[in-house]
C-alpha positions as CSV (number, residue, x, y, z in Angstrom):
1,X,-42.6,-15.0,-5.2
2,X,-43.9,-18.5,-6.9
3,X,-42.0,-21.4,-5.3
4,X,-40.1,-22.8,-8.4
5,X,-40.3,-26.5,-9.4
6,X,-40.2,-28.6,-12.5
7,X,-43.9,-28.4,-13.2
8,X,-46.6,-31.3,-14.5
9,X,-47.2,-30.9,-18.3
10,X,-50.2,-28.5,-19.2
11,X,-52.6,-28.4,-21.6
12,X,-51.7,-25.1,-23.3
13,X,-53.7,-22.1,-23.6
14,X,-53.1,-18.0,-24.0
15,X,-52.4,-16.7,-20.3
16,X,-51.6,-12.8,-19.8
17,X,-49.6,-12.3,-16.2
18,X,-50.5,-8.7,-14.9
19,X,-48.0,-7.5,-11.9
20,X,-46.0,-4.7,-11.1
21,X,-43.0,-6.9,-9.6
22,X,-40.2,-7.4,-12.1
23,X,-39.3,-10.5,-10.9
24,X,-43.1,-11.8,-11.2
25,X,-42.9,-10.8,-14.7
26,X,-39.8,-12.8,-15.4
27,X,-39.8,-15.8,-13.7
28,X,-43.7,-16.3,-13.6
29,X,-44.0,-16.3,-17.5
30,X,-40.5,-18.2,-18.0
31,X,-42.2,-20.8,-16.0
32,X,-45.7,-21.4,-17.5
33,X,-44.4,-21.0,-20.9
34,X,-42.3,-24.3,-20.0
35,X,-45.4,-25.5,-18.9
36,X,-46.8,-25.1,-22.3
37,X,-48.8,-22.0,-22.3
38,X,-47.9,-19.3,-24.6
39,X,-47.7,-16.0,-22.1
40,X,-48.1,-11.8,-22.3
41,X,-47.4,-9.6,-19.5
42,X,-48.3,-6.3,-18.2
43,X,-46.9,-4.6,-15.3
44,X,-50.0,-1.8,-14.5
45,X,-54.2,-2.3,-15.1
46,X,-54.0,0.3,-17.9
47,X,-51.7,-1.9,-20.2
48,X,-53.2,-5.2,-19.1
49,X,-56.6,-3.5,-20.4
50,X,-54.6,-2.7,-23.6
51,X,-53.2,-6.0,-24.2
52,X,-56.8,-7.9,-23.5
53,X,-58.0,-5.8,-25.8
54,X,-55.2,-6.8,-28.8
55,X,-54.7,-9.9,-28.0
56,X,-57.2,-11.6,-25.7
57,X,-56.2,-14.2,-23.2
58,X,-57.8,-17.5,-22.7
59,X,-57.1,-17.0,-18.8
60,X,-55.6,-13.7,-16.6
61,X,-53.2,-13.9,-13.5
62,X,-54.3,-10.6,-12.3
63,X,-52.1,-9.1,-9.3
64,X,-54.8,-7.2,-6.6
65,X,-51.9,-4.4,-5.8
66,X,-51.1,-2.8,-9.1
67,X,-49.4,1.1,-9.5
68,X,-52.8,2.5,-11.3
69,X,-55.4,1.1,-10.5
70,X,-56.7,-2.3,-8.0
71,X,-57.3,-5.6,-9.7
72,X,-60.8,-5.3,-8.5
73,X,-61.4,-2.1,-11.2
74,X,-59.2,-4.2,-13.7
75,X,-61.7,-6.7,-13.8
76,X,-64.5,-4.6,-13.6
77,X,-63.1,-2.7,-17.0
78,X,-61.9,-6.0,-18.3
79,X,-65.5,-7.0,-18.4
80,X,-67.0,-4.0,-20.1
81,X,-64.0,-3.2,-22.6
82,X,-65.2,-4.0,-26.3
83,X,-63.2,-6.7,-28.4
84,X,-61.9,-4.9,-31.6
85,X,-61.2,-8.6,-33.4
86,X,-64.4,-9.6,-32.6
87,X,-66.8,-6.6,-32.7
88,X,-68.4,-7.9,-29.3
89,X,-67.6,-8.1,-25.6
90,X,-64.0,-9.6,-24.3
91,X,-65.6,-11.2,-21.2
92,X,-65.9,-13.4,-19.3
93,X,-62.2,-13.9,-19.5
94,X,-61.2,-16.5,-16.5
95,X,-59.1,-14.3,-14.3
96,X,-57.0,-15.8,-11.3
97,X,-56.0,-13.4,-8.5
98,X,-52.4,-13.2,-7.5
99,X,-52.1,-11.1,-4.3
100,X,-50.2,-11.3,-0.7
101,X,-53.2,-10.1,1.0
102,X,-54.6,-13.0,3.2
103,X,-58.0,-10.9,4.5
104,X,-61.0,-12.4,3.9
105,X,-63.1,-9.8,2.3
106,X,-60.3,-9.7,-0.3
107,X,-61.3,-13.0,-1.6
108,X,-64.6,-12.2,-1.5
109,X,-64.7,-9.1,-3.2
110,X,-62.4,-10.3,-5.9
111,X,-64.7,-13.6,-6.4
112,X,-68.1,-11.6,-6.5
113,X,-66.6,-9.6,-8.8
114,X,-66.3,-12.7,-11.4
115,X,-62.9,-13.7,-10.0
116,X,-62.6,-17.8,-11.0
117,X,-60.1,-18.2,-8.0
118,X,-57.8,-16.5,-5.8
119,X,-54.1,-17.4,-4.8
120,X,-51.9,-15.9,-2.0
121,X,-48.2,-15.1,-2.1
122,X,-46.1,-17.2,-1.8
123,X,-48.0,-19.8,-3.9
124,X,-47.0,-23.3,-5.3
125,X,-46.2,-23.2,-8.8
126,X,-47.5,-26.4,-9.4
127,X,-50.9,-26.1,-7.7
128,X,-51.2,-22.6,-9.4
129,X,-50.8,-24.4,-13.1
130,X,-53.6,-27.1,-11.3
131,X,-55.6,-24.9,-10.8
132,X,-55.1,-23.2,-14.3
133,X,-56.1,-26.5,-15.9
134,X,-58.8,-26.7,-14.2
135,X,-60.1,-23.4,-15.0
136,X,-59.3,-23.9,-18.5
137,X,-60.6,-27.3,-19.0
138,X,-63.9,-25.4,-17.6
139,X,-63.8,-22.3,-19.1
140,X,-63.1,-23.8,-22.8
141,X,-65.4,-27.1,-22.9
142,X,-62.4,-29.6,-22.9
143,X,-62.8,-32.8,-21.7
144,X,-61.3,-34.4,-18.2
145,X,-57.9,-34.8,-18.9
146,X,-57.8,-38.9,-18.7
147,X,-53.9,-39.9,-18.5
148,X,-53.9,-43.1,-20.1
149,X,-51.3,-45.8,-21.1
150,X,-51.9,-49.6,-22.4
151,X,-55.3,-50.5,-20.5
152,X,-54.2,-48.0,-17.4
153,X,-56.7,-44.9,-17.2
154,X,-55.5,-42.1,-14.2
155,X,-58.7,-39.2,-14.0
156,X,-57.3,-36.5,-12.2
157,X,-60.4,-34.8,-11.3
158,X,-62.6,-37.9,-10.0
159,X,-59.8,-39.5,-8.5
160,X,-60.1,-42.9,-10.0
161,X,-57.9,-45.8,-11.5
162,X,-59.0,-48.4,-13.8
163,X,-56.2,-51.1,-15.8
164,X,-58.5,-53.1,-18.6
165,X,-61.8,-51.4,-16.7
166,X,-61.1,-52.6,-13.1
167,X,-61.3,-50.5,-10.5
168,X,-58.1,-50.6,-8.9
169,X,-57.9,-48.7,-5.2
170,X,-55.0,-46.1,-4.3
171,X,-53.7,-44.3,-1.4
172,X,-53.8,-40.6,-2.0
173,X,-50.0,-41.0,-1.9
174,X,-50.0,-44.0,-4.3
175,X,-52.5,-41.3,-6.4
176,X,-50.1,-39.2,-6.6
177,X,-47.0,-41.5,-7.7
178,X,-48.6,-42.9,-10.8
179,X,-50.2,-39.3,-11.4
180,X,-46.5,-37.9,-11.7
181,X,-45.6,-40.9,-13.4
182,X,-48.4,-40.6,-16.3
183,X,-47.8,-37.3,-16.6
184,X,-44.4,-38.1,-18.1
185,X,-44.9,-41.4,-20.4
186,X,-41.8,-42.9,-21.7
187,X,-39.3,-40.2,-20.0
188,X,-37.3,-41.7,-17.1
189,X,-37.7,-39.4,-13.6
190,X,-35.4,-39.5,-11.4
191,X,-36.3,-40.1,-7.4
192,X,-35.1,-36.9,-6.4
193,X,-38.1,-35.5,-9.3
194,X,-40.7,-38.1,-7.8
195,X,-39.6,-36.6,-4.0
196,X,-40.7,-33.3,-5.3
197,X,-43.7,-33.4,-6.6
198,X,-45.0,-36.5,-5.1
199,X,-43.6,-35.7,-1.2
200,X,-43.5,-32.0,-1.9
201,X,-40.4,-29.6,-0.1
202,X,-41.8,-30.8,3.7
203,X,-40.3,-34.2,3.0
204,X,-37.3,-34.9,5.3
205,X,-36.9,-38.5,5.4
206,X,-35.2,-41.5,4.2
207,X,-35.4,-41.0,-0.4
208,X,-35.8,-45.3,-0.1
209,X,-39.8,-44.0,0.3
210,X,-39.8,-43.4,-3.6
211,X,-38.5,-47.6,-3.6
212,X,-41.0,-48.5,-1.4
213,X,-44.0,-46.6,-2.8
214,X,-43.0,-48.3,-6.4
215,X,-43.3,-51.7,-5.1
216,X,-46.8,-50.9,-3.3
217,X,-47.8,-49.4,-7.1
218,X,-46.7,-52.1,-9.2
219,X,-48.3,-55.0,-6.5
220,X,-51.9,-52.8,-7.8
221,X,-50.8,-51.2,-11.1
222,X,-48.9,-54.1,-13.0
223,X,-50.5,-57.5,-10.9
224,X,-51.6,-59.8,-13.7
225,X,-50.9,-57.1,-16.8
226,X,-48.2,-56.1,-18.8
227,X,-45.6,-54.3,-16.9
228,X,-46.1,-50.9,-16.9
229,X,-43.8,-49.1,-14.6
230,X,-40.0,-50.0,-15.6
231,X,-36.8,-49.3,-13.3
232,X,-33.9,-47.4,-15.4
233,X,-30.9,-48.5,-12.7
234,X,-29.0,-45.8,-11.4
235,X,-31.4,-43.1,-12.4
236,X,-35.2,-43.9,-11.7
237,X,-38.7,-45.2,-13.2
238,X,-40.1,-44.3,-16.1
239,X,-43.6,-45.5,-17.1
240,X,-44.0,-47.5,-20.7
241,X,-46.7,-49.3,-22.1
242,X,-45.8,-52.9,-24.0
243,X,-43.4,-53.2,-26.8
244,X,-45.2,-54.0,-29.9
């Protein structure tokens, strides 16, 4: 089962989950659909071929284990199956593996086989819609998702900060602070939010961190610029460019 958080906002896109476990089915979808994806599901190979086929996917979660058939011979089918809308060939449709196996050869076979990535059960549900991004962003030509507010620019995927084009240096922790707090212009999170997704659920220490690593960010972020990152007493931060 997917560890449940409150996950980062996502870009969107068509995503068909294919497992036999009910409770995949239910929470998996409820989740990603909050994420902003729109979602289909299948519990067996033979209807996710079906529902490819009618409405195809911009990405499959595609369990190994199924009733009917392995993932491996889903995606081999999924490849071949002709797409009725478009008179031509559904593939190559991204496809992420969901599985509890942890052998090697697994994620071997399943990547020669055109698999984009592979994820192990339990998984993170917020690396899992990462890594979905990712694929995405690939897969359908859109640009790097730049987070930007004011003269602050956040790129995710080359790891660098700029404020009015200067380079300005973080800590992978301090990366991940203003990442989260990007992520979520204008809306006020609260410390026990930032814990999650910035310390993750191996955090046991004293919540003042989240004080503490504010103060280092705003000495870098807001140092001679606008303020940027705005305290909301009681409750948290929230991120806001300059009133007008």
């Amino acid at each position: 089962m997917p560890r449940m958080t409150t996950p980062l906002p996502a870009n969107g896109g068509t995503l068909l989950v294919v497992d036999d476990e009910q409770t995949v089915r239910e929470l998996l979808p409820t989740a990603l659909r909050y994420a902003g994806f729109t979602v289909d599901t299948a519990a067996n190979g033979e209807q996710a071929l079906d529902r490819a086929a009618q409405h195809p996917p911009d990405l499959v979660l595609l369990d190994v284990m199924l009733p009917d058939m392995d993932g491996f011979e889903v995606i081999r089918r999924l490849r071949e199956q002709p797409n009725p809308a478009a008179g031509d060939r559904l593939g190559p449709i991204p496809v992420i593996f969901l599985t509890a196996r942890e052998a090697t050869q697994d994620k071997v076979n399943g990547l020669l086989l055109g698999g984009d990535d592979y994820v192990t059960k339990p998984f993170d549900l917020e690396e899992l819609i990462a890594r979905i991004q990712a694929i995405l962003r690939r897969t359908k030509g859109n640009p790097r998702a730049t987070l930007m507010i004011a003269d602050l620019e956040l790129d995710p995927e080359g790891h660098q900060v700029t404020r009015a084009g200067v380079p300005i240096r973080l800590s992978p922790t301090e990366f991940r602070l203003l990442h989260f707090l990007l992520s979520n212009p204008g809306s006020t999170v609260t410390k026990p939010q930032i814990l999650e997704h910035v310390w993750r659920y191996d955090f046991g220490g004293d919540p003042s961190i989240v004080d503490n690593y504010i103060s280092y960010l705003r000495r870098k972020i807001d140092n001679g610029g606008p303020k940027l990152i705005h305290t909301v007493h009681g409750i948290g931060y929230v991120m806001r460019g300059p009133r007008a």
